[in-house]
C-alpha positions in Angstrom: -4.1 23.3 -6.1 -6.8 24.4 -8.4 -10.7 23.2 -7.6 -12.0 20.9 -10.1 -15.6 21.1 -8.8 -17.4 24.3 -6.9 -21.0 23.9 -5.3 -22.9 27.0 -4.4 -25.6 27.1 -2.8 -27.2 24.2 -4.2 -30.7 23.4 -3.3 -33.0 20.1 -4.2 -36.0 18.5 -4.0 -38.4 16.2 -5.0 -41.8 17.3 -6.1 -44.4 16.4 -3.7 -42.1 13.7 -2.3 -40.4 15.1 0.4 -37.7 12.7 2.5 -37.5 14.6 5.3 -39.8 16.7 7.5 -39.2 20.7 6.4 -40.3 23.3 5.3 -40.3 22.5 1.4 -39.2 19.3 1.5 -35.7 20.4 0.5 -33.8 17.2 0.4 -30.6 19.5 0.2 -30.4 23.0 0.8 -27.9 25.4 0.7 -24.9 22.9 -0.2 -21.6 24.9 -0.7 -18.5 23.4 -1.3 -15.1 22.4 -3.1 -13.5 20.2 -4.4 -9.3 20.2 -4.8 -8.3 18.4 -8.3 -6.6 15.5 -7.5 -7.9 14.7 -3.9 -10.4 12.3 -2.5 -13.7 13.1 -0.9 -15.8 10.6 0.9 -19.7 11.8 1.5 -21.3 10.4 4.4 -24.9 10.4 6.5 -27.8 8.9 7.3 -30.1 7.0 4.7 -32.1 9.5 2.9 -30.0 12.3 3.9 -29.4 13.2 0.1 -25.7 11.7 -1.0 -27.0 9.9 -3.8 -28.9 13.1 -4.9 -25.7 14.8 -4.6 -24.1 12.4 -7.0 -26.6 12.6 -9.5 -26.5 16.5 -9.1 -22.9 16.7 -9.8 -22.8 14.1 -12.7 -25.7 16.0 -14.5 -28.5 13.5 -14.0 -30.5 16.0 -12.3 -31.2 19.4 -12.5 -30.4 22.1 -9.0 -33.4 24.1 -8.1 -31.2 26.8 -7.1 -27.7 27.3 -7.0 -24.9 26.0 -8.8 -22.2 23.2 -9.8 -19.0 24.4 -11.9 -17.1 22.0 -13.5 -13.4 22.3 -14.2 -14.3 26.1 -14.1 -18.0 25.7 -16.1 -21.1 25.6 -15.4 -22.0 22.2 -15.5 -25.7 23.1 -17.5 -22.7 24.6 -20.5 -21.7 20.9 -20.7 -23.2 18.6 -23.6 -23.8 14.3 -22.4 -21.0 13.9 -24.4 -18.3 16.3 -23.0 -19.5 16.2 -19.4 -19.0 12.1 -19.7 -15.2 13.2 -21.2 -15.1 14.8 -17.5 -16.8 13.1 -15.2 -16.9 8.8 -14.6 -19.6 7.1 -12.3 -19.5 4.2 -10.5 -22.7 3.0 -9.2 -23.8 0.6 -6.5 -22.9 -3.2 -7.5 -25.4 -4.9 -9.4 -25.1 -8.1 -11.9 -26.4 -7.0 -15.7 -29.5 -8.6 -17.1 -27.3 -9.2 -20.6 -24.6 -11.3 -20.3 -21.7 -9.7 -21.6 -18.3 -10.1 -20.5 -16.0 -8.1 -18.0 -14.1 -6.7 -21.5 -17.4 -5.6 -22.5 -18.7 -3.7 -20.0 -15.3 -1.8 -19.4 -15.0 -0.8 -23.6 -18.4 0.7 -23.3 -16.9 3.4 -21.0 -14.5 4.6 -24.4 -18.7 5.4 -26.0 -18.3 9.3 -25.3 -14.8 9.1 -27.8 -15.7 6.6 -30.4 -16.0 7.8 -34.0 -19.9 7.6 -35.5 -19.3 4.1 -36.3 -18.2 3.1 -32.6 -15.1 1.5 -33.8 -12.8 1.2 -31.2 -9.3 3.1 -31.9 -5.9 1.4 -30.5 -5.6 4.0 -27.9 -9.4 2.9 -26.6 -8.0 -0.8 -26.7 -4.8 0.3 -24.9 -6.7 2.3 -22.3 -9.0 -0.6 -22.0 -6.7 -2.6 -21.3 -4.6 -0.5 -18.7 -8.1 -0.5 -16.6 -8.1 -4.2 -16.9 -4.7 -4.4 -15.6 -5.0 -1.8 -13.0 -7.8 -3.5 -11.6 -6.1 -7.2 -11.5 -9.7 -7.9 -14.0 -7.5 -8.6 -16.9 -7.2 -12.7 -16.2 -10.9 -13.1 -16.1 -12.0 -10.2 -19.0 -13.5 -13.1 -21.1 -15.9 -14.4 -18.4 -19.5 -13.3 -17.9 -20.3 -10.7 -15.3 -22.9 -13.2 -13.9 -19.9 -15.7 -13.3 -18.2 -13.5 -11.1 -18.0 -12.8 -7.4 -19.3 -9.3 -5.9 -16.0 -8.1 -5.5 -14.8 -8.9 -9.2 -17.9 -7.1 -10.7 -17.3 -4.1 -8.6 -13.4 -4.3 -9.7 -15.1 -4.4 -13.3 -17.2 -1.6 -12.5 -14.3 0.6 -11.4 -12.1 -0.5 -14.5 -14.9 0.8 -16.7 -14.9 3.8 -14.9 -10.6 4.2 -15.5 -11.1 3.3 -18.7 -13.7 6.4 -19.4 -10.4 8.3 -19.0 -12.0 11.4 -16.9 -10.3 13.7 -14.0 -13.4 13.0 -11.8 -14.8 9.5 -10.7 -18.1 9.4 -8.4 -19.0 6.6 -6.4 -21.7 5.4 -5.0 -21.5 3.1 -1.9 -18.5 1.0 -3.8 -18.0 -1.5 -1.2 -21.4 -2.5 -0.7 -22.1 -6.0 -0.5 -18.2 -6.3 0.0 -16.6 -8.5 2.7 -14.0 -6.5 4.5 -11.2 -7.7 2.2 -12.6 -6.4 -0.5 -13.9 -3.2 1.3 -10.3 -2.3 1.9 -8.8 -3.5 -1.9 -11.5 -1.1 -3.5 -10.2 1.7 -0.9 -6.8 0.7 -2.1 -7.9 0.7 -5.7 -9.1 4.3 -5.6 -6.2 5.6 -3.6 -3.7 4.4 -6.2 -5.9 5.7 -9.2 -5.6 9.3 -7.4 -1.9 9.2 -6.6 -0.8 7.1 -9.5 -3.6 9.0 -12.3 -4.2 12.1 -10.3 -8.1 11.2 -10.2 -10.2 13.2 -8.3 -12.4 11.1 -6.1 -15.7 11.9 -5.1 -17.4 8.2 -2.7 -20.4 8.4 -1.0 -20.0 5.9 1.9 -20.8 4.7 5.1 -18.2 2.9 5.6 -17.1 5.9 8.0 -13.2 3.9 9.2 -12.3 3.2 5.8 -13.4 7.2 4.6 -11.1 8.3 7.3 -8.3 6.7 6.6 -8.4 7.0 2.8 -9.9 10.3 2.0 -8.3 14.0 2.4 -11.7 15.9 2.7 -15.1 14.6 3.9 -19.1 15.6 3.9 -21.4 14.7 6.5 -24.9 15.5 5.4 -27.6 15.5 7.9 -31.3 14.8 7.8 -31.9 18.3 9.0 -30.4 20.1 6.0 -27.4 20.4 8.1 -23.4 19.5 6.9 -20.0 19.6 7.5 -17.3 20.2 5.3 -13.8 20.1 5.7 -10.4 18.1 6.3 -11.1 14.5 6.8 -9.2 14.6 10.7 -11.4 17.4 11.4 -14.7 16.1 10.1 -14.7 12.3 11.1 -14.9 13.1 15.3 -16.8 11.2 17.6 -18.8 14.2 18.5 -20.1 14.7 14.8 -20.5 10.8 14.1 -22.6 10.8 17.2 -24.8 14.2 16.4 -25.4 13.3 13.2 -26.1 9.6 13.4 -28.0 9.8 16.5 -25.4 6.5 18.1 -23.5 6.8 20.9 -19.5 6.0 19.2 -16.2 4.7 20.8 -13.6 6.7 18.9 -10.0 6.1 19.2 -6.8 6.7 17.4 -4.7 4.0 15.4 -1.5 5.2 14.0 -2.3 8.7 12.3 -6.9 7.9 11.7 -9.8 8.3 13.8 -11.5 5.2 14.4 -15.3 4.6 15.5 -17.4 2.1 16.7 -21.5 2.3 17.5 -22.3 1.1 21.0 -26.1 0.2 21.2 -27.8 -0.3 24.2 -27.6 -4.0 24.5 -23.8 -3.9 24.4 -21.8 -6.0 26.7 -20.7 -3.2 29.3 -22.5 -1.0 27.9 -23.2 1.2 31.4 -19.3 2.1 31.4 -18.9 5.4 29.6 -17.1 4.9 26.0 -14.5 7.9 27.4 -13.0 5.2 30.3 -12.5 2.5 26.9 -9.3 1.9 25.8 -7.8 1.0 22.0 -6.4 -2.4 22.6 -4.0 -1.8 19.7 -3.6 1.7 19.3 -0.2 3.1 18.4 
């Protein structure tokens, strides 16, 4: 399987703002990895680690100071707005829209980077449009106002806009925030079936750390140290590494074929048994 996305080296950081304590201020450094077409990567680490940087690296919004991202075998710099929008869809965190338009709206404006001078919208936009709708179950409310739905149908909108931009690559950042575990888990499903059904490559930063390990193939912890791991989800998502990284004592166990984790802080109940003697009460 051919790699849609290649990071070398990459290195960034914000100007007299640094969010960590070293040398530089490096907020990443020294970044390589890649990315299979057609798989799904979750990113994952402590706040101000640098995923959302990492997203905005990869969708163009900012600029490495060294190193470099390729593209579907370019350089991503080689890419006009335009083309690089034909490429790549982003999904960012939930939010309502100060305009009131209507869940139809917001999902035709991701067919902008195809329309014609005028903006018209052909019939394959209005078919495609339409497929995201239904894909999404957002097709019976597409007339309503954003502000008149519930967090979970925006972010169902959100991710229909981002279908409809017709790309190989969708980004996410933290899409089931806000999110009651229901939901959590349908936007997991939603993105699983757009990459085995569309043969989308996913790219969601997370910390949702149970639901990355049971939906993605690869995953990325980024530390606050400069530090990361890369690799197959299994491998990745340990107790060990959850508890390095996030400085958190975690009960891991197994349920049918994931790793699952659970942060023990010092007030729990029972909390002076060691989380080795702790049992999954429904593991199989």
């Amino acid at each position: 399987m051919n790699n849609i996305i290649k990071v070398n080296n990459l290195t960034f950081g914000y100007a007299g703002k640094p969010l960590r304590q070293k040398d530089g201020g490096e907020v990443l450094k020294d970044l390589s990895f890649e990315v299979r077409q057609g798989s799904f990567l979750s990113i994952a680490g402590p706040n101000g680690a640098g995923k959302t940087t990492l997203l905005n690296l990869l969708c163009g919004l900012l600029k490495p100071q060294d190193g470099s991202i390729e593209i579907d075998s370019a350089m991503i710099q080689q890419y006009s707005a335009k083309n690089l929008a034909r490429k790549i869809a982003v999904v960012r965190q939930e939010f309502i829209p100060v305009f009131e338009f209507t869940a139809a709206q917001i999902v035709s404006m991701a067919r902008l980077p195809y329309s014609d001078t005028f903006g018209f919208e052909s019939k394959r936009d209005k078919q495609i449009i339409k497929e995201a709708l239904e894909i999404t179950d957002t097709l019976r409310f597409a007339d309503r106002t954003m502000g008149n739905l519930s967090s979970g149908e925006r972010q169902r909108v959100f991710i229909a806009r981002g279908l409809a931009q017709d790309t190989a690559i969708m980004l996410l950042d933290e899409p089931t925030n806000f999110l009651d575990i229901k939901h959590q888990v349908n936007i997991f499903d939603l993105l699983k079936t757009a990459q085995s059904e569309k043969g989308k490559t996913i790219i969601a930063v997370t910390h949702d750390i149970n639901l990355a390990a049971q939906y993605s193939d690869f995953a990325l912890l980024i530390g606050l140290k400069g530090e990361y791991k890369f690799g197959f989800s299994k491998e990745i998502f340990t107790g060990s590494q959850i508890e390095s990284l996030f400085e958190v004592k975690v009960f891991s166990g197994r349920v049918n074929d994931a790793n699952f984790f659970l942060p023990i802080g010092n007030f729990a109940k029972d909390s002076e048994k060691s989380p080795e003697k702790h049992k999954p009460e429904s593991a199989v």
